[in-house]
C-alpha positions in Angstrom: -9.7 -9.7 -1.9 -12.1 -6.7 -0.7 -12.3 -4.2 -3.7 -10.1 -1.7 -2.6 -10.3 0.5 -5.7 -13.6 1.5 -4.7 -13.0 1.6 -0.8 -10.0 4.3 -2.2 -11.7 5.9 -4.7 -15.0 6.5 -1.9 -11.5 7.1 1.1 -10.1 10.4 -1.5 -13.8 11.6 -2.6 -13.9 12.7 1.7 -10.4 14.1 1.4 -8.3 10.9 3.1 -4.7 10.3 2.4 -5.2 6.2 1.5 -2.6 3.7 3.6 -1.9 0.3 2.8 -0.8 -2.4 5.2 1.1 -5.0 2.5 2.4 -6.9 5.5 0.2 -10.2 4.6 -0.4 -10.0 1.4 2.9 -8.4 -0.1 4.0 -12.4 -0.9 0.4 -13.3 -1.7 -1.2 -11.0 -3.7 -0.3 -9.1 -6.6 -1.3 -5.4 -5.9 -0.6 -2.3 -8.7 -0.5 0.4 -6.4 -0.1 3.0 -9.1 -3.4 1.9 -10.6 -5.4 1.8 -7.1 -3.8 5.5 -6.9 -2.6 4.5 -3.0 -0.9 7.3 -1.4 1.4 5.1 0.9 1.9 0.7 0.9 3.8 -0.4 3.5 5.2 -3.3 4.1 8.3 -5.3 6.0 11.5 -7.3 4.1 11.1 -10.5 6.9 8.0 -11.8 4.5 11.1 -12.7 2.2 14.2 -13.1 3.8 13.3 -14.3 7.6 13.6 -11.6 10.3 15.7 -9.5 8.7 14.4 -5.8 10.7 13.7 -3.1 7.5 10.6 -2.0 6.3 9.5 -0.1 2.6 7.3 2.7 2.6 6.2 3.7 -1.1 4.6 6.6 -1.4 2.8 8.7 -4.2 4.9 10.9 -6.0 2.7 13.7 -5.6 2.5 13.9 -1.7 6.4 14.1 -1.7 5.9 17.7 -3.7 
């Protein structure tokens, strides 16, 4: 796995809101958003239940303020 807390850390030192595609790895990988401080992960439900059409977008608590 690319280190992504330094590609998000360098991403929010330029002012970049950070967005991460889970669609592959969501069932693969273990990911603590919360301690990569991501400001959205997205990914879809069919990775777990066949094609099945919703979609999760988590987001930071602070950009919803």
């Amino acid at each position: 796995m690319p280190d992504l807390f330094y590609a998000i850390t360098q991403a929010h030192s330029c002012g970049s809101v950070v967005i991460i595609d889970g669609a592959q790895g969501i069932a693969h990988c273990h990911m603590n958003v919360l301690e990569l401080h991501v400001d959205f992960y997205v990914f879809f439900i069919y990775q777990f239940s066949g094609t099945i059409g919703i979609g999760v977008l988590d987001d930071a608590e602070e950009r919803l303020s």
